[in-house]
N, C-alpha and C positions, 0 to 999 in steps of 0.2 A: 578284373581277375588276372591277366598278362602280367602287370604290376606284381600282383603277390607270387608269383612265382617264378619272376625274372631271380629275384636274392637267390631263392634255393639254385638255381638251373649254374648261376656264378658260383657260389659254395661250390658248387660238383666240380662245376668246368676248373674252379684253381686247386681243388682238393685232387682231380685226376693230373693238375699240368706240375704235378707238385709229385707226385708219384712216380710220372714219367721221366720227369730230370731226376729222381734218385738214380731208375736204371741207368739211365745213362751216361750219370755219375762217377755211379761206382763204376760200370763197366770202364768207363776214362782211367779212374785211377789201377784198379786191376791191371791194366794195358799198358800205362804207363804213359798214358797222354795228359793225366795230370798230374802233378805231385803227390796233392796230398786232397783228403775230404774238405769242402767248405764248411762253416757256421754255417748253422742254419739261418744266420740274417744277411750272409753272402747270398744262401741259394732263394732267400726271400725277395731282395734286391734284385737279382737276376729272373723271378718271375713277375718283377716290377710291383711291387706290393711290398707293405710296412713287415716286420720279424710279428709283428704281435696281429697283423691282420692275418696272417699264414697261419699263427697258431690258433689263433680265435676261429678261423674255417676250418681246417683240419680237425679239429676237437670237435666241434659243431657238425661236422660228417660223420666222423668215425668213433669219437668217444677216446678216441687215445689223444695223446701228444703226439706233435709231429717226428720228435726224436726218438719217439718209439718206433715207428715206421721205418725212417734212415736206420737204426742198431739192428732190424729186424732183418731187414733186406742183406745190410753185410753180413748178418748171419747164415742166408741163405746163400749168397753169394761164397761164405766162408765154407761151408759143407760141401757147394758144387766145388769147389777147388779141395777139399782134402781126398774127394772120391779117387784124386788121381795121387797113385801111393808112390808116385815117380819125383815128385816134387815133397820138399820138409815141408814140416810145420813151422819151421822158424823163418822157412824163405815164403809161404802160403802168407803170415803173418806181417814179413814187411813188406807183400804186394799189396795187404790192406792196411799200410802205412803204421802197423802196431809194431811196438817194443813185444818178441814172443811170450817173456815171462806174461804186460800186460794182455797178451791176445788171451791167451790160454784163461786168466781169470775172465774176460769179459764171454767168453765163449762159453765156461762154464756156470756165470752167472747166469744167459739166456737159456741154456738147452738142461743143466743137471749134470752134463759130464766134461769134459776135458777134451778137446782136439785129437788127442792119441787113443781116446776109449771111445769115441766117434768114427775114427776111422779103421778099428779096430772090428765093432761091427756093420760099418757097410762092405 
């Protein structure tokens, strides 16, 4: 029985070690300790696992793509940074390595509105 549930217990274990290098990720590049976002077969490589074994466990956990997770979290990460109304949108934008015109569409395809009608009502 240990056997059949060894697979599932790895799925979790690389599906959570896969979450936790987003945060800390993105928090890198936000701060400016990295340049830019990796591929996700860079950040697959660096959890020592194939790009297509990451996505075939991710999927197999959560039902999403793994690139839904990473656009999700910048999302989150992109909200906690507009809360603060001292900082642009066009400089919030190139701390998450976007071109503004690009952020503003990618912001409004996830949420329904725009970065400026976001931070308009919080």
């Amino acid at each position: 029985m240990k056997n059949n549930s060894q697979p599932n217990s790895r799925s979790k274990e690389i599906t959570s070690k896969y979450f936790q290098f987003l945060d800390q990720h993105i928090d890198d590049v936000v701060n400016g300790r990295v340049l830019e976002f990796m591929e996700l077969n860079q950040i697959a490589s660096k959890l020592a696992i194939s790009h297509q074994h990451l996505t075939d466990t991710v999927r197999k956990e959560t039902g999403e793509h793994p690139c839904h997770f990473y656009d999700e979290k910048i999302i989150l990460m992109a909200k906690e940074l507009l809360k603060n109304k001292e900082v642009s949108i066009a400089n919030i934008s190139l701390s998450l390595t976007y071109d503004p015109s690009n952020f503003s569409k990618f912001f409004k395809k996830w949420t329904g509105i725009t970065p400026g009608e976001f931070r308009k009502k919080v």
